[in-house]
mmCIF file of the N, C-alpha and C atoms, coordinates in Angstrom:
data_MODEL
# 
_entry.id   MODEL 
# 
loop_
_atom_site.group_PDB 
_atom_site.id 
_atom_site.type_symbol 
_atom_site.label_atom_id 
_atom_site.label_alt_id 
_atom_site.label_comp_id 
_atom_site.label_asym_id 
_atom_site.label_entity_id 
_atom_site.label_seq_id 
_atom_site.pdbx_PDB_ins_code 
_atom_site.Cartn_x 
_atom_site.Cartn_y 
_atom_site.Cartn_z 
_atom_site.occupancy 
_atom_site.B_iso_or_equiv 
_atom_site.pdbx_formal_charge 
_atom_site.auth_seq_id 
_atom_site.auth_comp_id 
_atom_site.auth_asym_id 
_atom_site.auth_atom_id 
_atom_site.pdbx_PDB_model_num 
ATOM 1   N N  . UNK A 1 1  ? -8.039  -29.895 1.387   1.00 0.00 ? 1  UNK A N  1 
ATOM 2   C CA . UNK A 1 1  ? -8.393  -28.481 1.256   1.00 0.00 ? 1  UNK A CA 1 
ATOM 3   C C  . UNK A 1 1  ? -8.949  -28.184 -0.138  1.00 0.00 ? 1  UNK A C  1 
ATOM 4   N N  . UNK A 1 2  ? -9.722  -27.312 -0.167  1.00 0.00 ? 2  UNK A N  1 
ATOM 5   C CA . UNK A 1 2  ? -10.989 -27.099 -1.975  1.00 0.00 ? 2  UNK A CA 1 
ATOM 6   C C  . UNK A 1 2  ? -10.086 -26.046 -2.091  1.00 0.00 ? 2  UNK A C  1 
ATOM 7   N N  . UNK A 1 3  ? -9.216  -25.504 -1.319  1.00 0.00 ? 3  UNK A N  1 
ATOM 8   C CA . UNK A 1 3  ? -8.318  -24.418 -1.671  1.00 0.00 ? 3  UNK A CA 1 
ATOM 9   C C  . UNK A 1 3  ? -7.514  -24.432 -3.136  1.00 0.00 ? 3  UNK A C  1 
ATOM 10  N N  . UNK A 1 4  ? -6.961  -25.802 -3.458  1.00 0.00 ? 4  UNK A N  1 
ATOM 11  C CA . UNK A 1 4  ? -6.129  -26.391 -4.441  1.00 0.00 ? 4  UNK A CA 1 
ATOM 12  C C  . UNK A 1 4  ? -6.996  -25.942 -5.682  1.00 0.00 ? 4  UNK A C  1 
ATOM 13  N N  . UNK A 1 5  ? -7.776  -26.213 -5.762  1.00 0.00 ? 5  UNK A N  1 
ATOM 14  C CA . UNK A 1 5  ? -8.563  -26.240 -6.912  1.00 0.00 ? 5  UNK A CA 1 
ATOM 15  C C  . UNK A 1 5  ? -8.521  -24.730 -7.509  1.00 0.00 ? 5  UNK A C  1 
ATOM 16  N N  . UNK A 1 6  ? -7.946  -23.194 -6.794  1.00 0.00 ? 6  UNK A N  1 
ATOM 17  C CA . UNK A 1 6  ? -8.417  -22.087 -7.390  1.00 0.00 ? 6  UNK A CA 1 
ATOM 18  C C  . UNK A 1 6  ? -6.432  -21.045 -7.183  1.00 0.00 ? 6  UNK A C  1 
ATOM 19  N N  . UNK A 1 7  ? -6.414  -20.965 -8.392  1.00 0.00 ? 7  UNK A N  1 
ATOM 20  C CA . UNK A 1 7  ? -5.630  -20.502 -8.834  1.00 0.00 ? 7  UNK A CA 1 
ATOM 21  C C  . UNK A 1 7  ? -5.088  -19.615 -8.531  1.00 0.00 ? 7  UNK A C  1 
ATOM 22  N N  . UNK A 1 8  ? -4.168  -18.836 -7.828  1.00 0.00 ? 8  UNK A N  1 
ATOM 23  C CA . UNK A 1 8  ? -4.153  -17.349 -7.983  1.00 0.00 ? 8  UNK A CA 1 
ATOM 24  C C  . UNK A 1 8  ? -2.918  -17.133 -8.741  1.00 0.00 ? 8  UNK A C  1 
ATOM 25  N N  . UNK A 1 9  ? -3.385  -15.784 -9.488  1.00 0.00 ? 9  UNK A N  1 
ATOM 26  C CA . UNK A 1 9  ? -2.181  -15.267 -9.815  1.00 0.00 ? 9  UNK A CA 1 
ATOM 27  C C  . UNK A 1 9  ? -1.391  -13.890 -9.461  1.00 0.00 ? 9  UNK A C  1 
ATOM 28  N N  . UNK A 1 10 ? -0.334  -13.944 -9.997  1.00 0.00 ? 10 UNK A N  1 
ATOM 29  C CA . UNK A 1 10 ? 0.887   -13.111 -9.337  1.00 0.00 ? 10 UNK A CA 1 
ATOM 30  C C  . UNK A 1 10 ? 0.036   -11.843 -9.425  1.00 0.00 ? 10 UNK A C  1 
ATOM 31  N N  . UNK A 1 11 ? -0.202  -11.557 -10.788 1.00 0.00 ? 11 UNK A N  1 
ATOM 32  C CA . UNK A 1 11 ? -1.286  -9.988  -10.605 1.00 0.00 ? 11 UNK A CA 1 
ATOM 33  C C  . UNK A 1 11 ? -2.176  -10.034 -8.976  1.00 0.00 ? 11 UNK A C  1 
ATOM 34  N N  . UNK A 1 12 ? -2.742  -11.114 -8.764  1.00 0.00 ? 12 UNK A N  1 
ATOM 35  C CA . UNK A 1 12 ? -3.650  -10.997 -7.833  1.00 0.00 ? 12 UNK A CA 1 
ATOM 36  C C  . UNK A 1 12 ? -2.711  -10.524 -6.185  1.00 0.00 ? 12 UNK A C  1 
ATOM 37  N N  . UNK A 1 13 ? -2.196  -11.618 -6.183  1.00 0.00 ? 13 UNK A N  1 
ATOM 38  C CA . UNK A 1 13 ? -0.930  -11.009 -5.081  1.00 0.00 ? 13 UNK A CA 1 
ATOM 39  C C  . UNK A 1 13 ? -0.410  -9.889  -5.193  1.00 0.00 ? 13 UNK A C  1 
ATOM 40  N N  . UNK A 1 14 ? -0.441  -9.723  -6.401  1.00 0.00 ? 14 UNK A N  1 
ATOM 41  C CA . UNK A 1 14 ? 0.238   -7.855  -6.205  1.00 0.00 ? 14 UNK A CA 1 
ATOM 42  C C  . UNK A 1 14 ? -0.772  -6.728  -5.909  1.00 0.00 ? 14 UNK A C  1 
ATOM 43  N N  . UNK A 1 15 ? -1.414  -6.990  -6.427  1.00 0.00 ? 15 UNK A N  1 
ATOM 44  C CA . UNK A 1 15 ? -2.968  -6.625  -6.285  1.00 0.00 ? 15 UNK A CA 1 
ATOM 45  C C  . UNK A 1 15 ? -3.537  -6.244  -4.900  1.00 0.00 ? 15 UNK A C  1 
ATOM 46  N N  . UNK A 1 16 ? -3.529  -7.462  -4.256  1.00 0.00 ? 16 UNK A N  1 
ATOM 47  C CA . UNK A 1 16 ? -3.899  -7.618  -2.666  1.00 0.00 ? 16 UNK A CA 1 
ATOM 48  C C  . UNK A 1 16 ? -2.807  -6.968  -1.784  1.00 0.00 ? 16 UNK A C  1 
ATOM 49  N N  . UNK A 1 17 ? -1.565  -7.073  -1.950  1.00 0.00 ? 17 UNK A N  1 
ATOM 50  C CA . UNK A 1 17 ? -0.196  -6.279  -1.211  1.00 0.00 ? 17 UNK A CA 1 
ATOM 51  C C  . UNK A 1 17 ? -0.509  -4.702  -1.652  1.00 0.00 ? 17 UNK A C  1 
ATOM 52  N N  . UNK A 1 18 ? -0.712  -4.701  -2.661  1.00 0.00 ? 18 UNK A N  1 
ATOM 53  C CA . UNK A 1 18 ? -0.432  -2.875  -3.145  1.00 0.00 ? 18 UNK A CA 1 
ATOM 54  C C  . UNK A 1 18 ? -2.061  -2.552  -2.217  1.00 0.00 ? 18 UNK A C  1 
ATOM 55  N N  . UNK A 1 19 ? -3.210  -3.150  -2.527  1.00 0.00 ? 19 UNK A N  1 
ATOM 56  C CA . UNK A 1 19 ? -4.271  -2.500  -1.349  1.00 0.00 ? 19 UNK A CA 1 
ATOM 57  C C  . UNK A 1 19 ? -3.991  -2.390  0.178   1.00 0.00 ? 19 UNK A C  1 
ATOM 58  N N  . UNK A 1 20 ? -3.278  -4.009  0.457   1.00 0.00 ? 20 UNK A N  1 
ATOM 59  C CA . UNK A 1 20 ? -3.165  -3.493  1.979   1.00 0.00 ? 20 UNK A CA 1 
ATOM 60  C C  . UNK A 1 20 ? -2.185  -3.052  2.181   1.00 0.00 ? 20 UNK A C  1 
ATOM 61  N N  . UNK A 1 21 ? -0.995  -2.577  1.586   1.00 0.00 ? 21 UNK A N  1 
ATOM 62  C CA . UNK A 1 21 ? -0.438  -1.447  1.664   1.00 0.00 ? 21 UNK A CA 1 
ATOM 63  C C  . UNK A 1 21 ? -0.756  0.221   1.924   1.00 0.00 ? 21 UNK A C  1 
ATOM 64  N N  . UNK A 1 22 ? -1.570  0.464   0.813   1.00 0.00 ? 22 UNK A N  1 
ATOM 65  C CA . UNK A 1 22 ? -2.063  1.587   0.545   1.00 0.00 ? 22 UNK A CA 1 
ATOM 66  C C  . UNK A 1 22 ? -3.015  2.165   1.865   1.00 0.00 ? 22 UNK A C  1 
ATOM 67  N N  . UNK A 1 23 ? -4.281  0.642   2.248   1.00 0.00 ? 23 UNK A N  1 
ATOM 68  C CA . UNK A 1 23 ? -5.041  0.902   3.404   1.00 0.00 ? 23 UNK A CA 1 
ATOM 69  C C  . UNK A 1 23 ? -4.109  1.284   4.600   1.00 0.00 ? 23 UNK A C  1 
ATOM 70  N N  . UNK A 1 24 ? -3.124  0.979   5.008   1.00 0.00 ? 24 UNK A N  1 
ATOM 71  C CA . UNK A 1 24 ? -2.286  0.669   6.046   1.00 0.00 ? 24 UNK A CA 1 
ATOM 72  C C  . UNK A 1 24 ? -1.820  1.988   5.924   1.00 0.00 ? 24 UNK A C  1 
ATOM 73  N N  . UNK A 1 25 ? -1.239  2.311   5.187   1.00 0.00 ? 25 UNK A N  1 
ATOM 74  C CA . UNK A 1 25 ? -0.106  3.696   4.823   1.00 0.00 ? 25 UNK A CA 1 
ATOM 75  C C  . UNK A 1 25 ? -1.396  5.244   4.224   1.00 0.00 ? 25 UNK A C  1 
ATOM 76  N N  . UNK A 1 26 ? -2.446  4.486   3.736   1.00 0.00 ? 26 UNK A N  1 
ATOM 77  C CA . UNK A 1 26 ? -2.920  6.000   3.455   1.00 0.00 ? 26 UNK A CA 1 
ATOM 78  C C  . UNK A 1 26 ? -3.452  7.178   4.836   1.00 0.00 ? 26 UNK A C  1 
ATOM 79  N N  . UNK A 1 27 ? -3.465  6.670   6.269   1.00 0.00 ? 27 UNK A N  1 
ATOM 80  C CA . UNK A 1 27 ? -4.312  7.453   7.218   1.00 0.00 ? 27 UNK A CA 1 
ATOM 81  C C  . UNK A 1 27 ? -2.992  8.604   7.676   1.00 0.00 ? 27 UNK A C  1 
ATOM 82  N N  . UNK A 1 28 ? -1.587  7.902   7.131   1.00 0.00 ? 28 UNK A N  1 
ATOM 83  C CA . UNK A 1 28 ? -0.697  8.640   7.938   1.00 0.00 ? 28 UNK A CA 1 
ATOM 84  C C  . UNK A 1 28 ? 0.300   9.559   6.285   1.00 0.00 ? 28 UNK A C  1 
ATOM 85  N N  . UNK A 1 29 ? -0.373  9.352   5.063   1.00 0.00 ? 29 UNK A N  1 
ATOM 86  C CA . UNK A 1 29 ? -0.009  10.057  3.893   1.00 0.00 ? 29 UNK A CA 1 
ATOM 87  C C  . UNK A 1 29 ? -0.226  11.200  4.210   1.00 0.00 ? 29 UNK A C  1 
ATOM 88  N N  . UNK A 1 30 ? -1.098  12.189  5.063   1.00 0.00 ? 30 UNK A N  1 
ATOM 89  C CA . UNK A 1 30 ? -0.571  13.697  4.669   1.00 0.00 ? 30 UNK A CA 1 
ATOM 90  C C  . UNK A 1 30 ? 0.657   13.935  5.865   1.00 0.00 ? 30 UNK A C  1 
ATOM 91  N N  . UNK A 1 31 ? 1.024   13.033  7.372   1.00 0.00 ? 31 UNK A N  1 
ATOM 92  C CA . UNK A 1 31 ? 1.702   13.229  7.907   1.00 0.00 ? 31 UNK A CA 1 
ATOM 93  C C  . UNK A 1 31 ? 3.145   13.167  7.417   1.00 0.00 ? 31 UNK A C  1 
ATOM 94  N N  . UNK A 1 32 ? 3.179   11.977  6.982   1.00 0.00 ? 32 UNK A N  1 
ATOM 95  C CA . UNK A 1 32 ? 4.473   11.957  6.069   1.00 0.00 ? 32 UNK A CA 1 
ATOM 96  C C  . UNK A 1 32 ? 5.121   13.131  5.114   1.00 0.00 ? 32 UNK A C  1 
ATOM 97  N N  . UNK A 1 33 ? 3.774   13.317  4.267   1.00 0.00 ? 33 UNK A N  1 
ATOM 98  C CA . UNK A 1 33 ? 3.901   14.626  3.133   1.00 0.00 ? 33 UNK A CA 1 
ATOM 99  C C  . UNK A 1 33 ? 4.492   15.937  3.750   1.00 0.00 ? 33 UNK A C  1 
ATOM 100 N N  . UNK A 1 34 ? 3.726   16.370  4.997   1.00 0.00 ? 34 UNK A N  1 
ATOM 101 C CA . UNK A 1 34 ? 4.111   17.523  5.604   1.00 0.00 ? 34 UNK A CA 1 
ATOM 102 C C  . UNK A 1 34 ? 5.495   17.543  6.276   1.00 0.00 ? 34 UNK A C  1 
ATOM 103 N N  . UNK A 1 35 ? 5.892   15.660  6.576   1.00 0.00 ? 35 UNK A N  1 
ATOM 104 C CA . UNK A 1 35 ? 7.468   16.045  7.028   1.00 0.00 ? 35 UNK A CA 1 
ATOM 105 C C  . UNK A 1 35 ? 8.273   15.785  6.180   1.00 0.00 ? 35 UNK A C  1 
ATOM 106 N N  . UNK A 1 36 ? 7.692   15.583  4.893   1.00 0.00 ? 36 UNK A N  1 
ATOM 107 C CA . UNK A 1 36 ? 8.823   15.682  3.766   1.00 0.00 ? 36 UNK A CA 1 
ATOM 108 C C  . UNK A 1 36 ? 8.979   17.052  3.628   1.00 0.00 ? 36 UNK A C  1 
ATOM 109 N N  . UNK A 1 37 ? 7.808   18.219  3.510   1.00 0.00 ? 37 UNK A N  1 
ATOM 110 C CA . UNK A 1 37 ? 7.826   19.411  2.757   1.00 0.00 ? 37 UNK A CA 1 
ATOM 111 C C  . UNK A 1 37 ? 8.957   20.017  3.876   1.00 0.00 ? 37 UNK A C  1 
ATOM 112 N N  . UNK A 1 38 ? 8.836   19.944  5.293   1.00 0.00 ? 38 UNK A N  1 
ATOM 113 C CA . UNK A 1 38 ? 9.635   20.552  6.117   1.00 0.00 ? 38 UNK A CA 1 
ATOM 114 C C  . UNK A 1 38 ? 10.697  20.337  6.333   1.00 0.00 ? 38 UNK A C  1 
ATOM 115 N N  . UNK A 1 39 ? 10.978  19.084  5.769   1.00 0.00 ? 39 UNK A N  1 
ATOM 116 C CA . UNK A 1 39 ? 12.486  18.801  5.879   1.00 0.00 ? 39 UNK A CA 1 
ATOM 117 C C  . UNK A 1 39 ? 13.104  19.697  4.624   1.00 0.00 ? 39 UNK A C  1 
ATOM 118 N N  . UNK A 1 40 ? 12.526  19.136  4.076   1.00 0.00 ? 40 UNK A N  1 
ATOM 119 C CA . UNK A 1 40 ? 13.386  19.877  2.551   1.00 0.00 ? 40 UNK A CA 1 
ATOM 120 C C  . UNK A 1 40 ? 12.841  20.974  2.237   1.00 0.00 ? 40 UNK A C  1 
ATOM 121 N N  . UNK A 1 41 ? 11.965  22.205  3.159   1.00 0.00 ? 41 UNK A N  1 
ATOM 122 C CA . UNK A 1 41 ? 12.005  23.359  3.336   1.00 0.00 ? 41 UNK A CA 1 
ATOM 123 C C  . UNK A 1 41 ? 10.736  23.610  2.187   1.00 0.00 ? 41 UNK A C  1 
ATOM 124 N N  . UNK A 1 42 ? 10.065  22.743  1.398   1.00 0.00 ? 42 UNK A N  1 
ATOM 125 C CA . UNK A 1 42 ? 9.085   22.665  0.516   1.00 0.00 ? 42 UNK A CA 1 
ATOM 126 C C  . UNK A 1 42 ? 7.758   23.677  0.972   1.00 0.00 ? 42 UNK A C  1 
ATOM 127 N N  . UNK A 1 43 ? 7.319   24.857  0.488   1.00 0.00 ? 43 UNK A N  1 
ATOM 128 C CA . UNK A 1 43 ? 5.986   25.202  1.185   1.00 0.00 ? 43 UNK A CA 1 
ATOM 129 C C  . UNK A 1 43 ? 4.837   24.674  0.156   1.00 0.00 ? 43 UNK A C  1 
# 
């Protein structure tokens, strides 16, 4: 594998997790937001 030859680092892994995190979780961020505000009565 030519894979060996290229380095990654931990920044990069965190890097790549915190995006596909963010992609994954941002379509349903204002749903969440609005059932935080209603739970805890937030307007």
């Amino acid at each position: 594998f030519p894979w060996k030859e290229i380095t990654v680092l931990p920044v990069q892994w965190h890097a790549l997790a915190l995006g596909l995190f963010a992609s994954s979780i941002a379509p349903f961020g204002g749903f969440f937001a609005s059932g935080f505000k209603r739970a805890f009565k937030i307007k």
